[in-house]
C-alpha positions in Angstrom: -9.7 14.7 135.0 -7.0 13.6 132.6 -3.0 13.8 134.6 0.2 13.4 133.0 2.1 10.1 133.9 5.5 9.2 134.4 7.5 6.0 134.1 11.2 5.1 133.9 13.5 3.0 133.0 17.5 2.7 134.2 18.5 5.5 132.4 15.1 7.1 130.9 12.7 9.2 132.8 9.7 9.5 130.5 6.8 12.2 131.4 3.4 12.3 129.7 2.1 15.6 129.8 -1.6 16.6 129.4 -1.3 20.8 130.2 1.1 23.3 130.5 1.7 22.6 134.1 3.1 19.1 132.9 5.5 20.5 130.7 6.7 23.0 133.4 7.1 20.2 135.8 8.9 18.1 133.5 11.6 21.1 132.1 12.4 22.3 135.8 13.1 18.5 136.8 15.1 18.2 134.0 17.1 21.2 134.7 16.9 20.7 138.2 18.7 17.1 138.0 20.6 18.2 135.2 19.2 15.3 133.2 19.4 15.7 129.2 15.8 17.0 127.8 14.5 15.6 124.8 10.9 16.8 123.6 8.9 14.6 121.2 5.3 15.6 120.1 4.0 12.9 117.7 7.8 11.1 117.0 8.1 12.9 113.8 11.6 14.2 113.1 13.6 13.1 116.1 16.5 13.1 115.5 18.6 12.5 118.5 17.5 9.4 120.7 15.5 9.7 123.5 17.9 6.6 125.5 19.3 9.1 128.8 17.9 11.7 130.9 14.4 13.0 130.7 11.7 12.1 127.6 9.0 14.9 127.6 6.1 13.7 125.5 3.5 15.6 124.7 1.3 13.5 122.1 -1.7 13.4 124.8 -2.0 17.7 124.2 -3.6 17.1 120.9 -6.6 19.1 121.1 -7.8 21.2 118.0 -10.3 24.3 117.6 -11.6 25.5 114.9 -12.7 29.2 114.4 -14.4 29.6 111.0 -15.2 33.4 111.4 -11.7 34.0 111.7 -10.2 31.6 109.9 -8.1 30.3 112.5 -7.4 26.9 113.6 -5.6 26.4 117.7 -4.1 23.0 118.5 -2.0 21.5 121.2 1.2 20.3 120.6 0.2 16.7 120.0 -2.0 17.3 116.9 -1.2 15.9 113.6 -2.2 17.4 110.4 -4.7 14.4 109.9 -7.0 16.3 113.2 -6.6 19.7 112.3 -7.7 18.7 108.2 -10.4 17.2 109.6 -11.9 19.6 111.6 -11.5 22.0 109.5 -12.6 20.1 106.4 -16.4 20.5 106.8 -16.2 24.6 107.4 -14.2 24.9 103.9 -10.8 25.6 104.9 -7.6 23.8 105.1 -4.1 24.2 106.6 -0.8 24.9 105.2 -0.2 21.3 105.7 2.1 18.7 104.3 2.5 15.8 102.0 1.5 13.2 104.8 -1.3 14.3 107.2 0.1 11.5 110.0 3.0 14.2 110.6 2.7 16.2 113.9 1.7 20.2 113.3 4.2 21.4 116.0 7.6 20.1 114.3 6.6 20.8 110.8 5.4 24.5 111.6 8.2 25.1 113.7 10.7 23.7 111.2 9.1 26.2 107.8 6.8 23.6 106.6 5.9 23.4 103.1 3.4 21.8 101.4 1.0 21.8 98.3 -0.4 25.1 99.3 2.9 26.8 99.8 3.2 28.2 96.9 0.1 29.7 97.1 -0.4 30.5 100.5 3.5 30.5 101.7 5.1 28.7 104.6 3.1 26.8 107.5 5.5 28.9 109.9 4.5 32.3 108.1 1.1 32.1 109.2 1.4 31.1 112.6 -0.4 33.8 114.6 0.5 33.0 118.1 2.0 30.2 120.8 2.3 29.4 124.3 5.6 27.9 125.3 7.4 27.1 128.1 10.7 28.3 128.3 14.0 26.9 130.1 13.5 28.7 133.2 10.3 27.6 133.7 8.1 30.2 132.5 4.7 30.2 130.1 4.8 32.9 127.7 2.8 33.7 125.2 4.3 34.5 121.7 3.1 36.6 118.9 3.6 39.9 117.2 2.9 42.0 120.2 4.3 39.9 123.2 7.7 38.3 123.2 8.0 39.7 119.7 11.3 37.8 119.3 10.7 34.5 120.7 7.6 34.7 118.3 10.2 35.4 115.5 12.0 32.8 116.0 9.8 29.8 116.5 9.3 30.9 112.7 11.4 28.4 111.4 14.0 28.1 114.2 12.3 24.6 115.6 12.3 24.2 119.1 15.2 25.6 120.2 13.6 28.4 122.8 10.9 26.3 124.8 8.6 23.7 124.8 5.6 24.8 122.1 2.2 24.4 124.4 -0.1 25.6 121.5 -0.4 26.7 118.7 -2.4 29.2 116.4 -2.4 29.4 113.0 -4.9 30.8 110.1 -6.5 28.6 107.6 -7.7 29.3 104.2 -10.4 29.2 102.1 -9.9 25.8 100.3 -12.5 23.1 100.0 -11.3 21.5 96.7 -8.3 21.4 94.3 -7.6 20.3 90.9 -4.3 17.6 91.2 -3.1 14.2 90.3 -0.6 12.5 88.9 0.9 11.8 85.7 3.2 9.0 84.4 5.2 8.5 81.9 8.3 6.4 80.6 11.5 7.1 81.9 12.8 8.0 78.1 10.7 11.2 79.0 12.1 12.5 81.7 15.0 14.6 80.1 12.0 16.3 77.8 9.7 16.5 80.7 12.3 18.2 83.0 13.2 20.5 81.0 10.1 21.5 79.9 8.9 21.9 84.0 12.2 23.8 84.3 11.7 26.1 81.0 7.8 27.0 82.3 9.0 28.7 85.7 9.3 31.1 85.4 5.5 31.8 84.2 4.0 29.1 86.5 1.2 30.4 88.5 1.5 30.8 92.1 -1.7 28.6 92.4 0.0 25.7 91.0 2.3 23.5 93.2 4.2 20.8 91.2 7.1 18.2 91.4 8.7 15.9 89.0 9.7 12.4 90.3 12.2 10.0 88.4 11.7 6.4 90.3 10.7 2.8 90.2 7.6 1.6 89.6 6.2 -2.0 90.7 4.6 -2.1 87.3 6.0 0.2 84.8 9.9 -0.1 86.0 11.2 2.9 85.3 9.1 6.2 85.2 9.1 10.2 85.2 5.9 11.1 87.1 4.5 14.9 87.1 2.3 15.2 90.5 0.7 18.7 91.1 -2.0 20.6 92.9 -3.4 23.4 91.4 -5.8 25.6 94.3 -8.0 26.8 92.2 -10.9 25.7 89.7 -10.5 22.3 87.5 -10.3 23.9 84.1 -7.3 26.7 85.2 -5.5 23.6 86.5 -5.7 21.7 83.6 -5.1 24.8 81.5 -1.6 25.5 83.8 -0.6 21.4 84.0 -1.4 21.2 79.7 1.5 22.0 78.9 3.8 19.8 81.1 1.5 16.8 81.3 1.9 16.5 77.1 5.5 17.1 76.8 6.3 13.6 78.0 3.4 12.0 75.1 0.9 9.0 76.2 0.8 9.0 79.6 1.2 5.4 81.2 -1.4 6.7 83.7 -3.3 9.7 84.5 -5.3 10.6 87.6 -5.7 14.8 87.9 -9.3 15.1 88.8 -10.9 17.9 91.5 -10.8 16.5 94.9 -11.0 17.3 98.7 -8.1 18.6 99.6 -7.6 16.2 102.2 -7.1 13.6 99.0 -3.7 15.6 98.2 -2.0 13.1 100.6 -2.2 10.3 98.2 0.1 11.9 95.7 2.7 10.5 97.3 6.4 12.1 98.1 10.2 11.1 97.6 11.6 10.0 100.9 14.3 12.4 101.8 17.5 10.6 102.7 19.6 13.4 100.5 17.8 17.2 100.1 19.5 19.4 98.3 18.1 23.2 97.1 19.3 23.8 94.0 19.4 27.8 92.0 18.7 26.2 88.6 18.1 22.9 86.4 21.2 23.0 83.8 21.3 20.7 81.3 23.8 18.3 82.5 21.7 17.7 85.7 18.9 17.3 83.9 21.2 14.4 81.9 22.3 13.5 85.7 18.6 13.3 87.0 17.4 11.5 84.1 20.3 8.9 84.0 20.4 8.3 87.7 20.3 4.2 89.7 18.7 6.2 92.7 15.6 4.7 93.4 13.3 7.9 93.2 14.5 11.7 93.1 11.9 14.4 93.3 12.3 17.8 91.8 10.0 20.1 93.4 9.4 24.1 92.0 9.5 26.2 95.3 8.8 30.1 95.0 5.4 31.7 94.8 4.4 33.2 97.9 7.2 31.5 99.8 9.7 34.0 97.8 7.7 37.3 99.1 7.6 37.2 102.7 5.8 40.0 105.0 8.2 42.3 106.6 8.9 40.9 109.8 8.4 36.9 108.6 11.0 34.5 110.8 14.1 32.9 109.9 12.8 30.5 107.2 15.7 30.7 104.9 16.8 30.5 101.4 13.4 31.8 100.2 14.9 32.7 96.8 16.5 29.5 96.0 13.8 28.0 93.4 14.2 24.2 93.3 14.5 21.2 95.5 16.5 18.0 94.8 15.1 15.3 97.2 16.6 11.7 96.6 16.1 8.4 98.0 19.1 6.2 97.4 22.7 6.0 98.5 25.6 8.6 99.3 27.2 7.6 96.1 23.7 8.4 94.1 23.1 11.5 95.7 26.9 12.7 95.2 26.9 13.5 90.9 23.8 15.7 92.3 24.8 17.3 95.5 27.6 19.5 93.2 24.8 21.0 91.9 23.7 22.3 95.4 23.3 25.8 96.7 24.7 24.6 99.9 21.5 25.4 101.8 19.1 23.5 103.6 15.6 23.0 104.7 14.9 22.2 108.2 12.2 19.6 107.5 14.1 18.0 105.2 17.6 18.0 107.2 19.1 14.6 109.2 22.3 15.9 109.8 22.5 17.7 113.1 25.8 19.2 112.4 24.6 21.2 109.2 22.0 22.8 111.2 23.2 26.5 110.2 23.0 25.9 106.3 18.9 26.1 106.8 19.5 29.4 107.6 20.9 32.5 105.8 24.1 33.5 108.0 22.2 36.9 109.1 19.4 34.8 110.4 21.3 32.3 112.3 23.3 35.1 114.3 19.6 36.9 115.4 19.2 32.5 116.1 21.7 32.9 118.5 21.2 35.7 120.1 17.3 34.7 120.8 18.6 31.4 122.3 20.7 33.6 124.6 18.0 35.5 125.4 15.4 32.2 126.6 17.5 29.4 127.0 20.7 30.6 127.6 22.2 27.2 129.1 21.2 25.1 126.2 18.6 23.0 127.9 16.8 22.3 124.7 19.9 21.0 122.9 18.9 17.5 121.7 17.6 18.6 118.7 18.8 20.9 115.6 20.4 22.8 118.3 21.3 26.5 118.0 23.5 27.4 120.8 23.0 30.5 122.4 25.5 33.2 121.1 
């Protein structure tokens, strides 16, 4: 029988947990001693470091199941997307998964997620079904529509503010294959190329999930590169990219194709040291984008099923805020491009632990609150994108 283990160091208790009993242990001793709690899954996404008080890992709790009559994949909290891809992969479905399947399910879910089926499909976090989490005072609740209705709305998007996540279940869809690739072009292209992704929209098909990246290149300097995943059949893809993928003229390179969706990964992403959402694409940052020294900036069109949430969907927020802005380079190449922002965030994307609140809509940080008060009303998950209770 597998047992959690603990070791230490001066300042650093660190506990191993294998079941919910574990994680209960390790959150009362934590409380108990009044040693700082800090929760790490796969390592993904901390943000604070885990140097004092009390590490609660729980990267062994990894298990996945699948359910193909439902549709319906559970996991522990230690799963990355790679396990859950993979076991679902040979029934024909896939998650709501993101750009790199090494990232841990937990964080990403809890945090909105979006990936190349987002559009489509809509947030990882709005099709989460149900969890089991330990909360602050030591209990294991389980979390969905019916029970704990508003713990279960805000692990929605609100990360893990209320509890320790324990599990986690989630539907999966019906996708085997999907038309996507990459095009690349010369960096004279890119004003023509942007405007033309920005001009089509509005008429873009919810099925088709595309980004625009102005970066280096190791062989073709610099270069405007349309990446996209359409989740449908290979000639309606090519039919929805034909227009975008001829705009910038001879391509330098050109791989869309059908693949397994679990191929999607090697389109590659924009590291995110600046995010920005951004209402429109003007001309002059267009000009900005096109003219930058950052060393990449990705340009992603949100919307699609993202924008039309069910009634009682969590605190994901901004859904009607079309366009990302995600830029690897320096303050002082992310700053002509950050006056463009909305002033919102995504919590994913987001380092800085003191704009926490701008990846929610102000109505949707205040019911935040008020949950937090309600669960963890001493703030004993704090080291984190902490919401304090209200």
């Amino acid at each position: 029988m597998t047992t959690s283990t603990a070791t230490r160091s001066d300042d650093l208790l660190v506990i191993e947990a294998t079941g919910t009993a574990d994680v209960r242990a390790a959150i009362l001793t934590a409380r108990d001693r009044g040693l700082p709690l800090t929760v790490q899954a796969t390592g993904h996404g901390t943000l604070v470091p885990p140097d004092e008080g009390l590490l609660l890992k729980t990267s062994r709790m990894a298990r996945v199941l699948v359910d193909p009559s439902r549709r319906v994949a559970r996991v522990g909290p230690g799963a990355r997307w790679s396990d859950v891809i993979a076991a679902a992969a040979p029934l024909g479905l896939a998650p709501l998964s993101g750009s790199h399947a090494s990232v841990g399910v937990a964080g990403y879910t809890l945090g909105g997620g979006v990936g190349w089926l987002s559009r489509r499909y809509g947030f990882a976090a709005d099709h989460l079904l149900r969890a089991g989490v330990v909360t602050a005072d030591g209990r294991a609740l389980t979390a969905d529509r019916d029970r704990n209705a508003d713990l279960f709305w805000a692990l929605r998007g609100g990360s893990g503010n209320f509890g320790v996540v324990t599990s986690l279940e989630f539907r999966l869809h019906p996708v085997s294959t999907v038309y996507g690739g990459a095009a690349m072009f010369p960096a004279d292209r890119a004003g023509d190329v942007l405007t033309r992704f920005r001009d089509e929209a509005a008429t873009r098909p919810d099925a088709l999930s595309v980004s625009i990246a102005v970066t280096d290149h190791a062989e073709h300097g610099r270069v405007v590169i349309v990446r996209g995943v359409y989740a449908g059949p290979a000639e309606e893809g090519e039919r929805a990219l034909r227009s975008l993928c001829r705009v910038g003229g001879r391509p330098l390179h050109n791989d869309f194709r059908t693949m397994p969706y679990a191929e999607t990964e090697s389109l590659g992403s924009t590291a995110p040291h600046h995010f920005h959402l951004v209402a429109d694409l003007p001309d002059p940052l267009i000009a900005a984008i096109a003219g930058s020294g950052a060393s990449g900036i990705e340009i992603r069109h949100w919307g699609g099923a993202m924008a039309r949430p069910d009634a009682d969907a969590g605190p994901v927020g901004h859904r009607d805020v079309p366009f990302s802005l995600t830029i690897d380079g320096s303050a002082a190449d992310a700053a002509p491009l950050a006056a463009y922002s909305t002033g919102g965030s995504f919590l994913n994307f987001l380092h800085d632990t003191s704009r926490t609140a701008t990846a929610y809509t102000p109505e949707n940080f205040r019911r935040l609150r008020e949950v937090k008060r309600a669960y963890d009303p001493q703030n004993v998950f704090h080291r984190n994108h902490n919401i304090k209770p209200a």
